[in-house]
VOLOBA-580980 format. One record per residue: x, y, z of N, C-alpha, C in turn; chain. Coordinates in steps of 0.2 Angstrom, whole numbers. Layout:
N
+--------+---------+-------+---------+----------+-------+--------+---------+-------+-------+
: n.east : n.north :  n.up : ca.east : ca.north : ca.up : c.east : c.north :  c.up : kette :
+--------+---------+-------+---------+----------+-------+--------+---------+-------+-------+
:      X :       Y :     Z :       X :        Y :     Z :      X :       Y :     Z :     A :
...
+--------+---------+-------+---------+----------+-------+--------+---------+-------+-------+
REM end
This chain:
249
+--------+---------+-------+---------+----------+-------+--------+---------+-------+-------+
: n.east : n.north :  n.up : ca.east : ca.north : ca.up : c.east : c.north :  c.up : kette :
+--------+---------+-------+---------+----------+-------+--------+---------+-------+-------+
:    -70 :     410 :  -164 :     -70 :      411 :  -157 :    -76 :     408 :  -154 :     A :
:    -82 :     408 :  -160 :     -90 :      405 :  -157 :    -87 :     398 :  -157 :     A :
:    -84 :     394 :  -160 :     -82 :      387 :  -162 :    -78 :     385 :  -156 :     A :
:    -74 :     388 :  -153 :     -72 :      384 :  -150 :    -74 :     386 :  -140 :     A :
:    -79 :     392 :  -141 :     -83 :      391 :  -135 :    -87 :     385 :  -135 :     A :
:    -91 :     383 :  -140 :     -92 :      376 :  -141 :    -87 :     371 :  -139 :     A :
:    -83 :     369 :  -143 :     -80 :      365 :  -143 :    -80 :     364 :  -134 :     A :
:    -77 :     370 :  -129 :     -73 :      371 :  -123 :    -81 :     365 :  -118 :     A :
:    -86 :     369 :  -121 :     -93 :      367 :  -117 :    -94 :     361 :  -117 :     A :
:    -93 :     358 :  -123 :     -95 :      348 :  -125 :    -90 :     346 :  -124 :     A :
:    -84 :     349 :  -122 :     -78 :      344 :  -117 :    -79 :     344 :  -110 :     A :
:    -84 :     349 :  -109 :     -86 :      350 :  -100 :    -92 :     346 :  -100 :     A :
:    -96 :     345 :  -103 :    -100 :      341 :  -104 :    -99 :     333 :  -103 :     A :
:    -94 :     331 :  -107 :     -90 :      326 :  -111 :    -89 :     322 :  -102 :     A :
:    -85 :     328 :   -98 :     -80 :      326 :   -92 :    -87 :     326 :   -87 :     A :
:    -91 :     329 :   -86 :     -95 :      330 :   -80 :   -101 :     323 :   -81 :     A :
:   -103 :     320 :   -88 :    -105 :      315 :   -90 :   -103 :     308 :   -86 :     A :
:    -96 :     307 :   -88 :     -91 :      302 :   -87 :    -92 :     304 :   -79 :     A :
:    -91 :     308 :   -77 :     -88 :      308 :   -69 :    -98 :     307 :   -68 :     A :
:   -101 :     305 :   -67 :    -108 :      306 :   -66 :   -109 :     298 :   -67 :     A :
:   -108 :     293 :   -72 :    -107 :      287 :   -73 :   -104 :     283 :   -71 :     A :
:    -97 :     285 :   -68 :     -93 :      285 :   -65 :    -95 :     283 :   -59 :     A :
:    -96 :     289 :   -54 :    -101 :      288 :   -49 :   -107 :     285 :   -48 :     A :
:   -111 :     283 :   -53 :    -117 :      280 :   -54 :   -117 :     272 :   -52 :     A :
:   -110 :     271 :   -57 :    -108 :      265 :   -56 :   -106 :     263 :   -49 :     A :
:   -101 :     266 :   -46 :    -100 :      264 :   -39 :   -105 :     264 :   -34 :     A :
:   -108 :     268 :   -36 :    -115 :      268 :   -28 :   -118 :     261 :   -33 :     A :
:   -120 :     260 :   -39 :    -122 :      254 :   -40 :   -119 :     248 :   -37 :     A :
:   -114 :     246 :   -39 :    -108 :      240 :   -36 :   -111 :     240 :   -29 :     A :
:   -110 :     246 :   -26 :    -109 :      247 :   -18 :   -116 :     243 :   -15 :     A :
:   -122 :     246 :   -18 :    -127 :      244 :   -16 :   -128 :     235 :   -16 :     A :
:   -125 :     233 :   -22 :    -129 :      226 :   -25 :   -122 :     224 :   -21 :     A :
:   -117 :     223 :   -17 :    -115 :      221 :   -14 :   -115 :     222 :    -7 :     A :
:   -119 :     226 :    -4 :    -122 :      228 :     1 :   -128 :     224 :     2 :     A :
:   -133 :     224 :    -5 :    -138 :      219 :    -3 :   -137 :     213 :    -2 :     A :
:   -131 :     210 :    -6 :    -130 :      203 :    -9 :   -128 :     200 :     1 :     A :
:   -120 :     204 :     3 :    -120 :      202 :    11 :   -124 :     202 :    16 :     A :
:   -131 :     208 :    15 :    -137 :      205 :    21 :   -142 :     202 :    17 :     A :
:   -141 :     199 :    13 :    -146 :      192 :    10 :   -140 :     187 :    14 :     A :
:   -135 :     186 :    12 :    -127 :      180 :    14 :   -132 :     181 :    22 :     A :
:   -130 :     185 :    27 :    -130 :      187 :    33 :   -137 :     182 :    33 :     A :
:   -142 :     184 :    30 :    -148 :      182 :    32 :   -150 :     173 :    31 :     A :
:   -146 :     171 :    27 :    -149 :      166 :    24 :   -144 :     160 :    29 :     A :
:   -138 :     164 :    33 :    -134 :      161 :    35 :   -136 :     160 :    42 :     A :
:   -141 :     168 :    45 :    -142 :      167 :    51 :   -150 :     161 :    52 :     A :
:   -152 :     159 :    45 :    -158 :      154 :    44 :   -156 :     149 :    44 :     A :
:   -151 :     146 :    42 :    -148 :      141 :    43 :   -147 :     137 :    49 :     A :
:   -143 :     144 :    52 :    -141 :      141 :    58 :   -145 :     141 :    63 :     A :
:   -150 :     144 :    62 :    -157 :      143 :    67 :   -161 :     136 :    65 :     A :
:   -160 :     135 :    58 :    -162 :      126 :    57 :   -159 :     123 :    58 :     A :
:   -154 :     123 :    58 :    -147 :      119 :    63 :   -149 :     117 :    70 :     A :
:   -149 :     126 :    72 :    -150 :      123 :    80 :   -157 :     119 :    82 :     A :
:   -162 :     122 :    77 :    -168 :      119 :    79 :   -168 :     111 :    80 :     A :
:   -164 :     109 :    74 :    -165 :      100 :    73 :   -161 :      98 :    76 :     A :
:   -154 :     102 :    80 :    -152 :       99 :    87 :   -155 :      96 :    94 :     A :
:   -158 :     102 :    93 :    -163 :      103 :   100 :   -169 :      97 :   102 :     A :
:   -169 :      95 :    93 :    -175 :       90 :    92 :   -172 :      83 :    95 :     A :
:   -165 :      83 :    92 :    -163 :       77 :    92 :   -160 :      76 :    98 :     A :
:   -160 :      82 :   101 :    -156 :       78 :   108 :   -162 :      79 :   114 :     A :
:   -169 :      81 :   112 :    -174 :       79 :   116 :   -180 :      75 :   113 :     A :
:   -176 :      71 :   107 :    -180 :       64 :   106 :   -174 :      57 :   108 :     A :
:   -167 :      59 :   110 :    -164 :       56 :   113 :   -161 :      55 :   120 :     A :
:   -166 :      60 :   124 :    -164 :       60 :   128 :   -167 :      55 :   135 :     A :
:   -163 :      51 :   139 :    -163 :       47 :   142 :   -168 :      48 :   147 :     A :
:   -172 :      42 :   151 :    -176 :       43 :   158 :   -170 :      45 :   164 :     A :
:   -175 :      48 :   169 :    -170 :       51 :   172 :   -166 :      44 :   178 :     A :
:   -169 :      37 :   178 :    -167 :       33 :   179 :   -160 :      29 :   176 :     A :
:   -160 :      31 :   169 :    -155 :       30 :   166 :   -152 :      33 :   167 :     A :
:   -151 :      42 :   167 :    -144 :       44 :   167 :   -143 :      45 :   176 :     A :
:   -146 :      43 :   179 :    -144 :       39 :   187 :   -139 :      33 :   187 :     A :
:   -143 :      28 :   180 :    -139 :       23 :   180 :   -130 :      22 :   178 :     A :
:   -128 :      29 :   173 :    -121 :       28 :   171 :   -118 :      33 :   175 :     A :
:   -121 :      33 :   182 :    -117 :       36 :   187 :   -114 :      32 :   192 :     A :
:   -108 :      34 :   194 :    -104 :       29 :   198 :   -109 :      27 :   205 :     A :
:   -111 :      32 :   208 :    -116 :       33 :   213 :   -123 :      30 :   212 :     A :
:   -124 :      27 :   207 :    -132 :       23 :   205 :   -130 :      16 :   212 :     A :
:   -135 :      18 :   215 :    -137 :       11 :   220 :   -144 :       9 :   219 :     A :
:   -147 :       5 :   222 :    -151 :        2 :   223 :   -151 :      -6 :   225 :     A :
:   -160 :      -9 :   226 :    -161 :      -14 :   230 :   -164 :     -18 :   224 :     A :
:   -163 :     -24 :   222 :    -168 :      -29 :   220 :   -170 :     -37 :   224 :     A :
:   -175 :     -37 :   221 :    -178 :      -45 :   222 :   -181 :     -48 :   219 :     A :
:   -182 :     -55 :   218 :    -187 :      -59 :   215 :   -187 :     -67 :   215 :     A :
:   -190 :     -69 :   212 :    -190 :      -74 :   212 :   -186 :     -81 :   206 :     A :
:   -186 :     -86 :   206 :    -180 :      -89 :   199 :   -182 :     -95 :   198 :     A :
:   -181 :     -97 :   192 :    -183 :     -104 :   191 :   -176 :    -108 :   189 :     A :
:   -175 :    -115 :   191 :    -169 :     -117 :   192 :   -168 :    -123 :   189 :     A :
:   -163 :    -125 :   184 :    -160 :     -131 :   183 :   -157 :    -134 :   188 :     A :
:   -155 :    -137 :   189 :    -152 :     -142 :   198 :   -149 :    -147 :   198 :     A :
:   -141 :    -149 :   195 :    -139 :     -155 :   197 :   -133 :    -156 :   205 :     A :
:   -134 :    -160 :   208 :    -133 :     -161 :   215 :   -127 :    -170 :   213 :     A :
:   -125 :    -167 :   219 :    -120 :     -173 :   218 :   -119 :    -173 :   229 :     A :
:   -122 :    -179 :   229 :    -123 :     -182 :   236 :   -121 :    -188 :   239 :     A :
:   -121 :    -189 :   245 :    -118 :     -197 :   246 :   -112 :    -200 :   243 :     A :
:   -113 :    -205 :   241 :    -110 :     -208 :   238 :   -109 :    -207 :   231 :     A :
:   -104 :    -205 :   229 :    -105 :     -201 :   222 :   -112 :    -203 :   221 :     A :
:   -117 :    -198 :   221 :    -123 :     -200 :   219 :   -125 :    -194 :   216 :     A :
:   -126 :    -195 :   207 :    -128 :     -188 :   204 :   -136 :    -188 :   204 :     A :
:   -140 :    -181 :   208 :    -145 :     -182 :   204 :   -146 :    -174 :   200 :     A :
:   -151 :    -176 :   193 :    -153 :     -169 :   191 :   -159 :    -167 :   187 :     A :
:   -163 :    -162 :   190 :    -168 :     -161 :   186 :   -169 :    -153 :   184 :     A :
:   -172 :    -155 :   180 :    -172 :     -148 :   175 :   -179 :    -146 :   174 :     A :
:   -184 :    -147 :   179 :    -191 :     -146 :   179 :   -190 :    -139 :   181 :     A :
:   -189 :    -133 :   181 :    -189 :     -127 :   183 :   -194 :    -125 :   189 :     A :
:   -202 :    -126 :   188 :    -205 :     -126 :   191 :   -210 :    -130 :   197 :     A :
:   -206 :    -138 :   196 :    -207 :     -143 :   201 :   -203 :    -143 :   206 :     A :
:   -197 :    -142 :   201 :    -189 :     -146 :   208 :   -187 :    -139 :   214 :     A :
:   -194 :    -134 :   215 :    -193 :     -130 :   218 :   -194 :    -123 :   218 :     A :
:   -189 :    -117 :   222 :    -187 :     -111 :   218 :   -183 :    -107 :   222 :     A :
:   -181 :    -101 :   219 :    -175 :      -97 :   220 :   -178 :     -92 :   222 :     A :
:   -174 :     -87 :   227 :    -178 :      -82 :   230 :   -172 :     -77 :   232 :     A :
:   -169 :     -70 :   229 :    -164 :      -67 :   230 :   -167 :     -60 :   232 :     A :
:   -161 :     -57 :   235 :    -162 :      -49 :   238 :   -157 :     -46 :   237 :     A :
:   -155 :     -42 :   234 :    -147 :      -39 :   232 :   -147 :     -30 :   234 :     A :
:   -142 :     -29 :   237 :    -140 :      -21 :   237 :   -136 :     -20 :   232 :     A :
:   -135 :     -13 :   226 :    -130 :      -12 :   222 :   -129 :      -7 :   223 :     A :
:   -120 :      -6 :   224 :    -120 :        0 :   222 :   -113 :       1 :   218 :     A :
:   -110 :       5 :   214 :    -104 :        7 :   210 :   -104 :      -2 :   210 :     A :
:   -107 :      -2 :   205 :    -104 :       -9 :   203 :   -100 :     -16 :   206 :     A :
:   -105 :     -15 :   213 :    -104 :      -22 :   219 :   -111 :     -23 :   219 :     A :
:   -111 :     -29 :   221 :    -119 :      -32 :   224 :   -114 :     -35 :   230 :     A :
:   -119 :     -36 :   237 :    -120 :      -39 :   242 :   -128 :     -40 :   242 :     A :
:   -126 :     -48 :   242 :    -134 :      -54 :   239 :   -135 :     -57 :   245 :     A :
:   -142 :     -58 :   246 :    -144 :      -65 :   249 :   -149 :     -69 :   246 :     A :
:   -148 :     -77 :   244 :    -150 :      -79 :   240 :   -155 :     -85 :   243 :     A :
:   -159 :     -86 :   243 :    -162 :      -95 :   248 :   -165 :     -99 :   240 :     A :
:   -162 :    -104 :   241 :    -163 :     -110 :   237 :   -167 :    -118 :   239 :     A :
:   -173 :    -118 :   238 :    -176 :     -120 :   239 :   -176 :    -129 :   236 :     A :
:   -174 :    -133 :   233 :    -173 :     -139 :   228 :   -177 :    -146 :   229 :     A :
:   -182 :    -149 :   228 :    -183 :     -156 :   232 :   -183 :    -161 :   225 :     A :
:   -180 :    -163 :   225 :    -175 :     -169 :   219 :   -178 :    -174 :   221 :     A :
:   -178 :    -178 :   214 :    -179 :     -184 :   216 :   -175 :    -190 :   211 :     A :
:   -171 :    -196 :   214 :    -166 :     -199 :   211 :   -169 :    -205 :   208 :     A :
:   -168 :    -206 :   205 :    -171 :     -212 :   200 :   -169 :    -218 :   203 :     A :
:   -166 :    -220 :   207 :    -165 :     -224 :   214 :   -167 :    -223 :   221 :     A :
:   -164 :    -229 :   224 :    -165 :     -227 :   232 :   -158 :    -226 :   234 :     A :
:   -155 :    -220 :   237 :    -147 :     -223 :   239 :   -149 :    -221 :   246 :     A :
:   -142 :    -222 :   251 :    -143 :     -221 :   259 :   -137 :    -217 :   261 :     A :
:   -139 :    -214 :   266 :    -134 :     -210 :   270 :   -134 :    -211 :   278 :     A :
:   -132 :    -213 :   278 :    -129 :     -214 :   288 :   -136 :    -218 :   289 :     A :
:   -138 :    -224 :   288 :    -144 :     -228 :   288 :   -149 :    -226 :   286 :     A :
:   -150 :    -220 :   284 :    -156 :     -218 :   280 :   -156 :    -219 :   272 :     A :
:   -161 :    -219 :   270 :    -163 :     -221 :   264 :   -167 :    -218 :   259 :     A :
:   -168 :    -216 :   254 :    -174 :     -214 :   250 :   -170 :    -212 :   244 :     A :
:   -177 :    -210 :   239 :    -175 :     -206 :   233 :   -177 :    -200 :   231 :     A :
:   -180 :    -194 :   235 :    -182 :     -188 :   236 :   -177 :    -187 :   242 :     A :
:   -176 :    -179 :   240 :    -170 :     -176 :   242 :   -172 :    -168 :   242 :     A :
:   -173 :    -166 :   251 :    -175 :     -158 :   252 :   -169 :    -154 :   253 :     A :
:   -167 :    -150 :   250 :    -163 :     -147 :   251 :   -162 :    -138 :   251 :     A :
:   -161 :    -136 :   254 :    -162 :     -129 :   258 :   -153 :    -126 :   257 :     A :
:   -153 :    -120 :   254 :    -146 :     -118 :   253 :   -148 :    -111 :   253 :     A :
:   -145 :    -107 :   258 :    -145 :      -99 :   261 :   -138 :     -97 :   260 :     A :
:   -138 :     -93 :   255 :    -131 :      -90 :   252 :   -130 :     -82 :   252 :     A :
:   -125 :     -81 :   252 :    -122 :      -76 :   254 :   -117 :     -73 :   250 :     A :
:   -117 :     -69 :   246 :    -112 :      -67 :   239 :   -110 :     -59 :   240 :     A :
:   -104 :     -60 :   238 :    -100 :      -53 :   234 :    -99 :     -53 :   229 :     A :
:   -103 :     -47 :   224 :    -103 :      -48 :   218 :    -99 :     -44 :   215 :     A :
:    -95 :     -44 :   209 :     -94 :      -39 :   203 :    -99 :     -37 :   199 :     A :
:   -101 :     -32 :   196 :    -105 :      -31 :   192 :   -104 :     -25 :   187 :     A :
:   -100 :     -26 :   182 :     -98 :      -23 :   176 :   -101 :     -23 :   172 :     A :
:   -103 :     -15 :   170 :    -109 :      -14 :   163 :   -105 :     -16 :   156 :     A :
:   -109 :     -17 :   155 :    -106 :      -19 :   144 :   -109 :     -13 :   143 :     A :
:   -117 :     -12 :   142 :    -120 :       -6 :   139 :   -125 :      -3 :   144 :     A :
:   -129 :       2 :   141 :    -132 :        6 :   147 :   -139 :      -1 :   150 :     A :
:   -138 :      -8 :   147 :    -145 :      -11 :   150 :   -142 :     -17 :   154 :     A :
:   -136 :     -18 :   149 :    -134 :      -27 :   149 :   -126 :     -26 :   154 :     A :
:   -128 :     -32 :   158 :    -122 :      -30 :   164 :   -121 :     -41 :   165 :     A :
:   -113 :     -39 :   166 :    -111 :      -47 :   169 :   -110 :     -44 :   176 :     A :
:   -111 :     -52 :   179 :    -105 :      -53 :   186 :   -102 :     -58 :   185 :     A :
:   -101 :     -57 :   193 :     -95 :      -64 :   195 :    -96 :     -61 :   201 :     A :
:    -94 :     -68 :   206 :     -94 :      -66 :   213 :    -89 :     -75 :   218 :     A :
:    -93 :     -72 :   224 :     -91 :      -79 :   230 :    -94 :     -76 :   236 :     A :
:    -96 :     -82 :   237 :     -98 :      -81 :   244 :    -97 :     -90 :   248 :     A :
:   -103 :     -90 :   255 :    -104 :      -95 :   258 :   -109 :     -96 :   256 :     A :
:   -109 :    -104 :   258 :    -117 :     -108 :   257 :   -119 :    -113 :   262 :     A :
:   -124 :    -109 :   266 :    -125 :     -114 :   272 :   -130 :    -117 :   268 :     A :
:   -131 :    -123 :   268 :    -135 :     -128 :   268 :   -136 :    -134 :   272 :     A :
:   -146 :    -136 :   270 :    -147 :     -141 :   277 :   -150 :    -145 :   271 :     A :
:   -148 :    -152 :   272 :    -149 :     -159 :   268 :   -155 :    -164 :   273 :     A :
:   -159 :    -165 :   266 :    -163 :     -170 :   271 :   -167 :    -176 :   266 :     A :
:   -169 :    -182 :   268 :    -171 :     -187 :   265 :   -180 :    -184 :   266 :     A :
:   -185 :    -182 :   257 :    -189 :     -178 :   259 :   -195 :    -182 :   265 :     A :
:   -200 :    -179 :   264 :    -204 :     -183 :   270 :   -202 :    -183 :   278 :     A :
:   -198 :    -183 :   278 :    -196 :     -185 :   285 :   -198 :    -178 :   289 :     A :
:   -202 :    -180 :   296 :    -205 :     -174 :   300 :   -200 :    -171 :   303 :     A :
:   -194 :    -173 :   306 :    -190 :     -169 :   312 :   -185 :    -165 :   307 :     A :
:   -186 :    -159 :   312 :    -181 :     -153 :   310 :   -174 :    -157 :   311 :     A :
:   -174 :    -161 :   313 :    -167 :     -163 :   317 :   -163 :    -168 :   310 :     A :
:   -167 :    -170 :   307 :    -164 :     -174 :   302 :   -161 :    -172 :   297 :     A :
:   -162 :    -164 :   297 :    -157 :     -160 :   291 :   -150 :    -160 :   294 :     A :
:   -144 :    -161 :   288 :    -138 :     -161 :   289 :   -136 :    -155 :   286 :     A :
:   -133 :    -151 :   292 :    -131 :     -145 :   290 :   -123 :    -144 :   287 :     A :
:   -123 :    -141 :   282 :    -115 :     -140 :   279 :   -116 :    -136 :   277 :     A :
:   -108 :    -133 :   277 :    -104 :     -127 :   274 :   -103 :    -128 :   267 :     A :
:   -103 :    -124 :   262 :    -100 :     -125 :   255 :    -98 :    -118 :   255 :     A :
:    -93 :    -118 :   249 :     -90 :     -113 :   248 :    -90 :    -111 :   238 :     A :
:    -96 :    -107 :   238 :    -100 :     -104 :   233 :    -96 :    -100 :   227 :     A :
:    -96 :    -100 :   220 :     -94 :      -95 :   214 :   -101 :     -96 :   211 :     A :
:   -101 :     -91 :   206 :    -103 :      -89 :   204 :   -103 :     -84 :   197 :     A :
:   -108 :     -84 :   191 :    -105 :      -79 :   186 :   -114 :     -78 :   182 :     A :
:   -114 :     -74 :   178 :    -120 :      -75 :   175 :   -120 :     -67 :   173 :     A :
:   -126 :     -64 :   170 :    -128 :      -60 :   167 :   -134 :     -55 :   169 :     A :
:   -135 :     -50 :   168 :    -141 :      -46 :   169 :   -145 :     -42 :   164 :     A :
:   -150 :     -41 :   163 :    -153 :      -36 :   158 :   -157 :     -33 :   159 :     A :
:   -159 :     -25 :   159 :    -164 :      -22 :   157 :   -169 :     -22 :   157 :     A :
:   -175 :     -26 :   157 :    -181 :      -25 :   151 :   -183 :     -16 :   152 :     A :
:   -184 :     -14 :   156 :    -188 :      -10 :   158 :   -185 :      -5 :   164 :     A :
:   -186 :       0 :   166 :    -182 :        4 :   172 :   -179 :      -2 :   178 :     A :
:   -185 :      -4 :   178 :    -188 :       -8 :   186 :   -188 :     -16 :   183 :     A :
:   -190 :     -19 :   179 :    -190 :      -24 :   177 :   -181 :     -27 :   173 :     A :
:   -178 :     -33 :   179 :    -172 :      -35 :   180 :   -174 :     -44 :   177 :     A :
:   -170 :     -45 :   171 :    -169 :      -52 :   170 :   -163 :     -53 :   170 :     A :
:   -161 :     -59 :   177 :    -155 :      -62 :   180 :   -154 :     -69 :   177 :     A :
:   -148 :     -69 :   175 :    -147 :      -78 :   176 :   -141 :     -78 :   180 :     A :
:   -142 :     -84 :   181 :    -135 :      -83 :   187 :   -134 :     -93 :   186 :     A :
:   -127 :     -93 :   186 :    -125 :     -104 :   183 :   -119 :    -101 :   193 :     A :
:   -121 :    -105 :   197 :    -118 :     -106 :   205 :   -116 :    -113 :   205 :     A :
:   -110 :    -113 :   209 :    -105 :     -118 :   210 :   -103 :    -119 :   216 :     A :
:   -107 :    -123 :   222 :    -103 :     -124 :   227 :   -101 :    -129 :   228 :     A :
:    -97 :    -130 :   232 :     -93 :     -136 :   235 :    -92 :    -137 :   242 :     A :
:    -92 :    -144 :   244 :     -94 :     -144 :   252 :    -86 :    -141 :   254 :     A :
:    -86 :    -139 :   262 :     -79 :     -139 :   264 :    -79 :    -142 :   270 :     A :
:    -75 :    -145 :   270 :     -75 :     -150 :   275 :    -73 :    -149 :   283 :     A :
:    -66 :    -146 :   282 :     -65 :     -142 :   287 :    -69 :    -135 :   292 :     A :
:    -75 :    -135 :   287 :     -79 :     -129 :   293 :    -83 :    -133 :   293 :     A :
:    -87 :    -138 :   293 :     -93 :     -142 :   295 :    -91 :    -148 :   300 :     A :
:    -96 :    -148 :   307 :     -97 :     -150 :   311 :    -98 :    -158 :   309 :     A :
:   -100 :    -162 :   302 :    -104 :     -166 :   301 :    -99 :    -171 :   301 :     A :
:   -101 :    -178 :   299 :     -97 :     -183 :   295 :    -91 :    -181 :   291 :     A :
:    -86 :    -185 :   289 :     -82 :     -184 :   286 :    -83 :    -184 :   279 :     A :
:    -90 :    -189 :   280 :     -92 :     -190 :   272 :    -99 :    -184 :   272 :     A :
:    -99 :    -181 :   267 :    -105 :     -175 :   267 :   -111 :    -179 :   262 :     A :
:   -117 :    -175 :   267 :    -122 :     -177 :   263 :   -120 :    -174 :   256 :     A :
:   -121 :    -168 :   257 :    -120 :     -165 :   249 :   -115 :    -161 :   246 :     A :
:   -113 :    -166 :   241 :    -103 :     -163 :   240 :   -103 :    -157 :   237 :     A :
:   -110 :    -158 :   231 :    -107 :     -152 :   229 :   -112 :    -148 :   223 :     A :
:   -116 :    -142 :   224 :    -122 :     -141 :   220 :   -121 :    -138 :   214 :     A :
:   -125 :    -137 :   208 :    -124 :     -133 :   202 :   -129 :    -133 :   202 :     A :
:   -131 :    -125 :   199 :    -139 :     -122 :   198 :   -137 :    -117 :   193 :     A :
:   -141 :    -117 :   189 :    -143 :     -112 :   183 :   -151 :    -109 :   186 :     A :
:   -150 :    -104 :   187 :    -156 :     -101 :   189 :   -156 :     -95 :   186 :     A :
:   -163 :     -94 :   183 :    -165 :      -87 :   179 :   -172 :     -84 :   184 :     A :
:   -169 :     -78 :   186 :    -173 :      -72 :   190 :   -177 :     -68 :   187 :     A :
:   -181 :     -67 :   190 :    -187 :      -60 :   186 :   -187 :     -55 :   195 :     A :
:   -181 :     -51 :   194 :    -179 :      -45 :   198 :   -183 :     -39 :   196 :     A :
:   -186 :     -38 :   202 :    -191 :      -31 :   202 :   -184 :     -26 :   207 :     A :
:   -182 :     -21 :   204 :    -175 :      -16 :   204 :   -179 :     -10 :   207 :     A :
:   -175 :      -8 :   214 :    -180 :       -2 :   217 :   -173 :       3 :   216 :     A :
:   -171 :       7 :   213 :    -167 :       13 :   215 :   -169 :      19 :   219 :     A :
:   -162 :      17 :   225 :    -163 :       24 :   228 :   -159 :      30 :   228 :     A :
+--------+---------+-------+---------+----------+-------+--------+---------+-------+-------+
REM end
């Protein structure tokens, strides 16, 4: 009878052990997988704060002047102007070529342009005084210097490539007054009509700092000028590079 009250005690023993282990284990498990997803939780929510941080960096070290993001708005206008230095071949009188490529002797160039959604309306005055390696003559007059004044007037395209670099193309008119240089009276300039193209490029340096080339094509037209049948000046070609100061309004 004492034997197997024993026995009965070390099997209650035996079960309440195992069930205590049992238990022991589970709250263990429970815990180390409880700590393990708020360490996950933590190390995830640190991540993503280093995430955002090195966005924030990167999109406030590449973010634009506030002129630039004016400038890839359909609505960017503005005024520019300056001044140009010019290559010059003329073709006058009697197929007479002349051409000179002194930028800064044979004269200068002077423009004022309105922009907006990608039009320009330009006024350009070109200044040129030539000199021909001969003497030729025009309506009894004579010489080898040649003053020529050309006030133009343009409709431009102006499509960006990138946020700095921009073409055009355009047309306009070209009033010009011809004259043999030297000579004192206003009255000796021959006034004519050309009718002007245009194409060339622009660039960026700087918000406000505008580098222009512009290669211009006019051609006398006969039918809207007052003058001789025979034109002083048939027909002009100018490559001219501008240093445009850009005012955005």
């Amino acid at each position: 009878m004492k034997n197997y009250n024993y026995q009965s005690t070390l099997k209650n023993f035996k079960n309440s052990a195992f069930h205590k282990s049992v238990l022991f284990l589970f709250i263990l498990c429970s815990f180390i997988i409880f700590a393990g997803d708020l360490n996950a939780q933590k190390f995830l929510s640190l991540e993503q704060s280093e995430m955002e941080e090195r966005s924030l960096e990167e999109r406030t070290a590449t973010k634009e002047p506030k002129f630039f993001d004016s400038r890839t708005s359909a609505q960017w206008i503005g005024l520019y102007f300056g001044v140009g230095f010019r290559k010059v071949k003329l073709q006058v009188a009697d197929a007479v070529t002349i051409s000179d490529s002194d930028g800064e002797a044979n004269g200068i160039g002077f423009n004022l342009g309105y922009f907006w959604d990608e039009q320009v309306l330009e006024y350009e005055r070109q200044v040129s005084i030539v000199e021909h390696s001969e003497s030729f003559t025009y309506q009894e007059e004579s010489g080898q210097k040649l003053e020529v004044i050309q006030n133009n007037f343009w409709y431009i395209q102006y499509p960006k490539i990138n946020r700095d670099f921009y073409l055009h193309y355009g047309s306009g008119l070209q009033f010009t007054k011809t004259r043999f240089a030297g000579t004192a009276s206003n009255d000796a300039y021959e006034d004519e009509i050309a009718l002007g193209i245009e194409t060339g490029f622009s660039y960026f340096v700087t918000s406000n700092l505008l580098i222009y080339y512009r290669f211009s094509l006019g051609q006398h037209l006969t039918f809207l000028t007052s003058s001789s049948s025979n034109p002083f000046l048939k027909q002009s070609q100018l490559h001219t590079i501008y240093l445009n100061y850009f005012f955005p309004l």
